[in-house]
C-alpha positions in Angstrom: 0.0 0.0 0.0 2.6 2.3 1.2 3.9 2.1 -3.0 0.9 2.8 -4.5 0.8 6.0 -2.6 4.4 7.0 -3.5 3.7 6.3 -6.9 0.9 8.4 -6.8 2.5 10.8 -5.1 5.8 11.0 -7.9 3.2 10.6 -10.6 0.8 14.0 -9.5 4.9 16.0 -8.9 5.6 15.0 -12.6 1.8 16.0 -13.6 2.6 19.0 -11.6 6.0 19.9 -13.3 5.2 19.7 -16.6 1.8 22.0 -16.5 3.7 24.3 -14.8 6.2 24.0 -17.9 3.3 24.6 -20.9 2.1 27.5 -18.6 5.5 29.3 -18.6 5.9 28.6 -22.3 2.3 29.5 -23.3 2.9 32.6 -21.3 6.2 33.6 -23.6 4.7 34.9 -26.8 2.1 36.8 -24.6 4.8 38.8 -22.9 7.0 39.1 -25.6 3.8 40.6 -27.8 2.7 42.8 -24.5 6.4 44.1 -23.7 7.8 44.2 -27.7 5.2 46.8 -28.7 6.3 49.1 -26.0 8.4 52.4 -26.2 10.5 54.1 -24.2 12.0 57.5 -24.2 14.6 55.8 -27.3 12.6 53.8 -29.0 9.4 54.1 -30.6 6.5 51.9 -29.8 4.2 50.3 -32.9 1.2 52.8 -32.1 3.9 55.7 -32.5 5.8 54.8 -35.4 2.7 54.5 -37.2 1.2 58.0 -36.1 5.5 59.3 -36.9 4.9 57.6 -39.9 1.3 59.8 -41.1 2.9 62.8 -39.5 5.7 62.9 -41.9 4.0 62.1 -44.9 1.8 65.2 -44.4 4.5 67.1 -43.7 5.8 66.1 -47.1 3.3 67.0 -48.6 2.2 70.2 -47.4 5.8 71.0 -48.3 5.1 69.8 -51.8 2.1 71.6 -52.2 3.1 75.0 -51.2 2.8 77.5 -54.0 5.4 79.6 -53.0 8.7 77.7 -52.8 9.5 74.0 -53.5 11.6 71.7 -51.7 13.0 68.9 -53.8 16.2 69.3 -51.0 14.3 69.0 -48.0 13.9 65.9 -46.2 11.5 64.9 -43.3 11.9 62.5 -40.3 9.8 62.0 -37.6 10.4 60.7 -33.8 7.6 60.7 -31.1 5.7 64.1 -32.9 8.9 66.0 -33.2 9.8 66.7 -37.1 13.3 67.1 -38.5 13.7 69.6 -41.6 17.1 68.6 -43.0 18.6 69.6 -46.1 18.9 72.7 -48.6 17.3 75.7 -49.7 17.9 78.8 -51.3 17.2 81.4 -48.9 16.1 82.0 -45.1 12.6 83.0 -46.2 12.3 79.5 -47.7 13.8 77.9 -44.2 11.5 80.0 -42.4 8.3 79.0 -44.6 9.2 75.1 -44.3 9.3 75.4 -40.2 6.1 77.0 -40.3 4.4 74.5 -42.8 5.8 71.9 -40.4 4.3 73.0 -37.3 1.0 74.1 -38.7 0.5 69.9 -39.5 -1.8 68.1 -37.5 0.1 65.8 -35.3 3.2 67.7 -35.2 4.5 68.5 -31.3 7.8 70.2 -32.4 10.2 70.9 -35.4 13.6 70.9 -35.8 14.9 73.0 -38.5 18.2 71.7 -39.4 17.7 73.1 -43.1 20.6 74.6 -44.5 20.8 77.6 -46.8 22.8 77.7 -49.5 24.4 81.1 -49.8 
């Protein structure tokens, strides 16, 4: 009697060890989904670079569409709502204009103006 009961007793530890093994590797792709779509202050998060993504394409084109100047040398990037203006113009009027295009675009939270002017 006494073996029966030790066998049962090994036999509910194994039972025991191996759920507890499917639960921690069931549980893996749910914490690498909840943590891998998170940002941080570096790094965007999936929600963010999609919303960086839409910014900068408006951006783009409300550059492209202004009637006064063109920017063929302009380039946009976008990072958590902020917008960098890199590249070259002809004059500061035209710098000037792009920064405020920028900013008046929905979604933008600040620009960085890193045009240059080519004098």
């Amino acid at each position: 009697m006494k073996k029966t009961s030790m066998a049962k007793l090994q036999t509910a530890k194994k039972t025991t060890k191996v759920l507890g093994l499917i639960l921690c590797l069931g549980s893996l792709p749910l914490v690498a989904f909840v943590t891998g779509c998170a940002g941080d202050r570096y790094h965007q998060s999936t929600g963010e670079a999609i919303d960086d993504s839409g910014i900068s394409m408006r951006v783009k084109s409300a550059l492209s569409n202004d009637a006064e100047y063109k920017y063929d040398g302009v380039s946009v990037k976008t990072f958590k709502g902020t917008v960098q203006l890199s590249g070259f113009v002809d004059n500061h009027a035209q710098k000037s204009r792009a920064a405020d295009l920028a900013k008046g675009v929905e979604g933008v939270k600040d620009v960085e103006n890193n045009i240059t002017v080519k004098d």
